[in-house]
C-alpha positions in Angstrom: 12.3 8.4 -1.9 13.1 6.1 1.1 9.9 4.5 2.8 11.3 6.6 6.0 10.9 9.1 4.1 7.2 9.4 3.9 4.9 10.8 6.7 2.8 8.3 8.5 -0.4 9.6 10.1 -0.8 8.3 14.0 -2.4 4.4 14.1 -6.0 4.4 14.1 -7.9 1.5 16.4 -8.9 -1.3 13.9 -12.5 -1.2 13.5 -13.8 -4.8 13.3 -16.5 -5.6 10.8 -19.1 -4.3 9.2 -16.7 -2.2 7.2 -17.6 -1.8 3.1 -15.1 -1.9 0.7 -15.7 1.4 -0.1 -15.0 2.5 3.5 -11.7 0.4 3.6 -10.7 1.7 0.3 -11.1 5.6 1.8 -8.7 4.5 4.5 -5.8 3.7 2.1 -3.6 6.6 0.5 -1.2 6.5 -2.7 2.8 7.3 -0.7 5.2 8.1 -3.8 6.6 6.7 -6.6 9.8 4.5 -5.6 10.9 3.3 -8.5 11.2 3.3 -12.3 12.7 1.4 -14.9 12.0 0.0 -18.2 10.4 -3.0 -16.9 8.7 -1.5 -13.5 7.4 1.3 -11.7 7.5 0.4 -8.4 5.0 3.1 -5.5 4.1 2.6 -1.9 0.8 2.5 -0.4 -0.2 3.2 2.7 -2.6 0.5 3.9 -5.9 1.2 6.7 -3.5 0.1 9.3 -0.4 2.5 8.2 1.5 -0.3 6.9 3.8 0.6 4.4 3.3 -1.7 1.1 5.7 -1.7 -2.1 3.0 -2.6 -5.2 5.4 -3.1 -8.5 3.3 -2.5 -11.9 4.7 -3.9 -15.5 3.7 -5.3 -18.4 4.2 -8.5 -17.2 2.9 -8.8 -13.7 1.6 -6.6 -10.8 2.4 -7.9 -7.5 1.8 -6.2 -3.8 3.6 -7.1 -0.5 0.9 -7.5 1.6 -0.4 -10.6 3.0 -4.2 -10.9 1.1 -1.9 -10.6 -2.3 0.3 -13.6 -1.2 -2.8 -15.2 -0.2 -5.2 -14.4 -3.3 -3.2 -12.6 -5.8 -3.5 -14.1 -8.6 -7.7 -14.4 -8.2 -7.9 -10.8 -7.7 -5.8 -7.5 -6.6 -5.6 -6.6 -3.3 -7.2 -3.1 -2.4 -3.9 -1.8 -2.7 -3.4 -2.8 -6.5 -6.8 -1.6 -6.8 -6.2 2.0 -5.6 -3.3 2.4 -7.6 -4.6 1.1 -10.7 -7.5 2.9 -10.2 -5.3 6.3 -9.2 -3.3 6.1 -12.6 -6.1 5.2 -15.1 -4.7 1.9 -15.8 -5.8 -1.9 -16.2 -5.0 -4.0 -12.8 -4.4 -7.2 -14.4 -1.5 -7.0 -17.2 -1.8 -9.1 -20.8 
């Protein structure tokens, strides 16, 4: 599916601290599976601020396009690797 595809809910006002990680987790939603092939399954995630974010999973590496996986991927997944992984049952960092 295209990324136009998917239905975005109207922008909600950013809420500035104070927020858990739990709360910020609720505001996220799994969009659709993009793409698959041998090596990758690629989804979208819609992030708290209705961003759209492609998160690629293999065996090799899982990598996000938003800006706090840029920034601290490889320490630890973003909330958006998080909710996928977490969705599908399976490990967030590959062997």
């Amino acid at each position: 599916r295209d990324l136009d595809e998917i239905e975005r809910p109207p922008p909600r006002p950013r809420v500035q601290g104070g927020r858990s990680w739990e709360e910020r987790m609720a505001e996220i939603k799994m969009g659709a599976l993009v793409d698959l092939s041998k090596q990758e399954a690629i989804f979208v995630v819609i992030g708290s601020t209705n961003n759209h974010y492609k998160v690629h999973l293999s065996d090799k590496a899982n990598k996000c396009g938003c800006r706090d996986f840029r920034i601290r991927g490889k320490q630890r997944p973003c909330k958006h690797l998080r909710l996928l992984t977490q969705s599908l049952g399976v490990e967030s960092h590959p062997k």
